[in-house]
N, C-alpha and C positions, 0 to 999 in steps of 0.2 A: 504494500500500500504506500501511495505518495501523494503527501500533502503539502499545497503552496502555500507559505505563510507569506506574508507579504510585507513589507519594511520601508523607510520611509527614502534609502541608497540603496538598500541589501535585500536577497527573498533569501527566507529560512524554505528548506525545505527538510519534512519526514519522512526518513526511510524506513521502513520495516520490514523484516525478512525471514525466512522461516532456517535459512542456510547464510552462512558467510558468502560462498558464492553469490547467491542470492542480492543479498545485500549491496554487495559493488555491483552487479549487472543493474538491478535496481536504481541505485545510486548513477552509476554512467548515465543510464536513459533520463533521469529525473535532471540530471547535467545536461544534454543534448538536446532535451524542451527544451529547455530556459532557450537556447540558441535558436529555435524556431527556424530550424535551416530549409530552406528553399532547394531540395534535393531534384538530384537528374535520375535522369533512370540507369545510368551506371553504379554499380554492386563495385565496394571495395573492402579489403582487409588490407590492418594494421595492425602490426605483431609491437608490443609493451610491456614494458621489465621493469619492476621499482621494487626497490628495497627501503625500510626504513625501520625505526627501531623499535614500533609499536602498530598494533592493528589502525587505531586512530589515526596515526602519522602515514602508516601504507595508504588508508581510505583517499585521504583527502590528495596526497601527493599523487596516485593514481591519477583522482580524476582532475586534479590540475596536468598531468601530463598527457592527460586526454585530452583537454583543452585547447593544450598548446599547440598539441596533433592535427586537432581540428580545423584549427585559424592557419596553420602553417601549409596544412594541405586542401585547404577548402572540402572536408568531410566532414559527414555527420555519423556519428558513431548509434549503432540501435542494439548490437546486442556485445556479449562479449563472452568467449569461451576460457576457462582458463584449463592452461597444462598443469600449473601449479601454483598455489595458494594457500599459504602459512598464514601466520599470524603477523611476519618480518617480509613478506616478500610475495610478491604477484606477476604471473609471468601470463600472459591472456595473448587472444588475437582479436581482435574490436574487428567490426564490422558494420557495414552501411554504404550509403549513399556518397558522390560526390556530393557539394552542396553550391547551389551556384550563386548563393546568399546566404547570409544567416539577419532576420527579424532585430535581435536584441544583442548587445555588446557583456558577455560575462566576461567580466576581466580574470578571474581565480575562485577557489574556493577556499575560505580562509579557513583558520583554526578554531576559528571562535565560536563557542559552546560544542564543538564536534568532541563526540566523544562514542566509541562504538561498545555497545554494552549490551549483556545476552542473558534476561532474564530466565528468573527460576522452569521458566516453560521450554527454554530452548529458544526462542523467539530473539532474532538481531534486530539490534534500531540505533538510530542516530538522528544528530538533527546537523544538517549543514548549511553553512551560510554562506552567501555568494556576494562578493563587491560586483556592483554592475557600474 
């Protein structure tokens, strides 16, 4: 499930997910709205490797470097497979669209209140916030 919160520079958005996988494919696509990309009908993949020293810091640095992916190659990323995925490291192939526009300018997605946390049920969530 994914919920927009809305902000008065910034949108929060809710992630929640039944799998860590989950969660970042989740998360990437709730990333890739925000960009409202104006896609072609060309199908692409894009292979993405991040390490970092906590689930939190992999989330977020993920999809900031799915971001940078996006603007640098004009794609819009819809799903994501991963090879492998720890709690320190995420190795995926993103996939999607060229994009011949993107709608809204997401500049990153910060730190701020992100925190990725897996209740007594099993259930993943986070809340992420975007400078736009």
């Amino acid at each position: 499930m994914i919920e927009i919160i809305e902000h008065t520079a910034d949108i929060r958005l809710r992630v929640s997910a039944k799998s860590l996988q989950e969660l970042f494919t989740e998360a990437l696509r709730g990333t890739m709205g925000l960009l409202h990309p104006q896609k072609s009908g060309r199908r692409i993949q894009r292979n993405l490797r991040v390490e970092a020293p906590d689930t939190t810091v992999l989330l977020v640095d993920f999809l900031n470097e799915a971001l940078v992916s996006a603007h640098a190659h004009r794609e819009g990323y819809d799903d994501a497979v991963f090879s492998s995925l720890t709690e320190t490291s995420a190795i995926a192939r993103l996939t999607g669209n060229e994009a011949l526009a993107f709608g809204e300018e997401v500049k990153a997605v910060t730190y701020h209140e992100a925190e990725v946390r897996r209740d007594p049920n099993g259930e993943w969530s986070t809340m992420l916030v975007y400078d736009l």
